[in-house]
C-alpha positions, 0 to 999 in steps of 0.5 A: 518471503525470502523463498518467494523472491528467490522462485520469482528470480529463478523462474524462466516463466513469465506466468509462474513468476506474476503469479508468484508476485501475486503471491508476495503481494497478498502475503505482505498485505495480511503481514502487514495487517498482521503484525501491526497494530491492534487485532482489528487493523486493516492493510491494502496495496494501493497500484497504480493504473498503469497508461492513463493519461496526463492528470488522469493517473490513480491508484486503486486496490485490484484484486482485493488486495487487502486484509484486516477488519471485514470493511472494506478500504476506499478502492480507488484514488483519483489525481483529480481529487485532493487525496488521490493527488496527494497520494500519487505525490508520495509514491512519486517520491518514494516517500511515507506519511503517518496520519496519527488522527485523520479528524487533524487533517484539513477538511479537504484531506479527511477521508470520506468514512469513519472507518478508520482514524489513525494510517500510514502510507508507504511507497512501494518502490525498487530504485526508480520503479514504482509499484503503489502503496502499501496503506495500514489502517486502524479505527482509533488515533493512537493504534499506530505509532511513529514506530510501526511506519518503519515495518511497514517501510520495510514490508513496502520495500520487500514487495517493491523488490518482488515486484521489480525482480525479472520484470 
């Protein structure tokens, strides 16, 4: 990663330096879908739809930007649904939630499959940028703990700084 920041900083190329920031993405996405976690657990990076208008903004995974389990996560969040606006909520600001046991959230939050029930969402930011999300999912309540929100915080803010560097 740190090799990676450093030819993303150096690079006089504007197209060596997005594909080297493609890079650092899908690699902090399997890392993270790696590192935490038990075996079948699943990462995405969530970025926002850049120029949409007022109460129009998402999020969506591009370019299947996610690792893990072979199911496939929701793709894209909406601010004109619940979720999704909760969702934009926290990358606004720059903030993580951790979800120990989805069947706990209110009906209206619950997500749409049984194909995960416990995440953590953290916000991919550098100062005042923000980039999107990194999410980490897994299939039962107790896979995740309140521990594993501080590696992927810290795996969120490595991809913000990537992200933000020679922009």
């Amino acid at each position: 990663m740190t090799l990676n920041l450093g030819l993303i900083v150096s690079s006089t190329v504007r197209a060596e330096r997005q594909a080297l920031k493609q890079q650092t993405k899908l690699a902090i996405v399997a890392l993270t879908a790696n590192l935490i976690g038990p075996p079948d657990t699943r990462a995405c990076f969530l970025e926002e739809t850049p120029n949409t208008l007022p109460g129009m903004r998402e999020v969506k995974c591009q370019s299947n930007l996610w690792s893990g389990r072979n199911v496939a996560p929701v793709t894209i969040f909406k601010e004109s649904d619940i979720r999704g606006k909760e969702l934009l909520q926290l990358l606004d600001e720059g903030t993580s939630q951790f979800v120990h046991d989805v069947d706990q959230l209110p009906p209206a939050l619950k997500p749409d499959s049984d194909t995960y029930k416990t995440y953590i969402t953290c916000a991919v930011t550098a100062g005042d940028m923000s980039f999107g999300l990194l999410t980490v999912d897994c299939l039962k309540p107790g896979d995740l703990h309140h521990d594993d929100v501080t590696m992927v915080e810290v795996f969120a803010r490595m991809l913000g700084v990537a992200l933000a560097a020679r922009r």
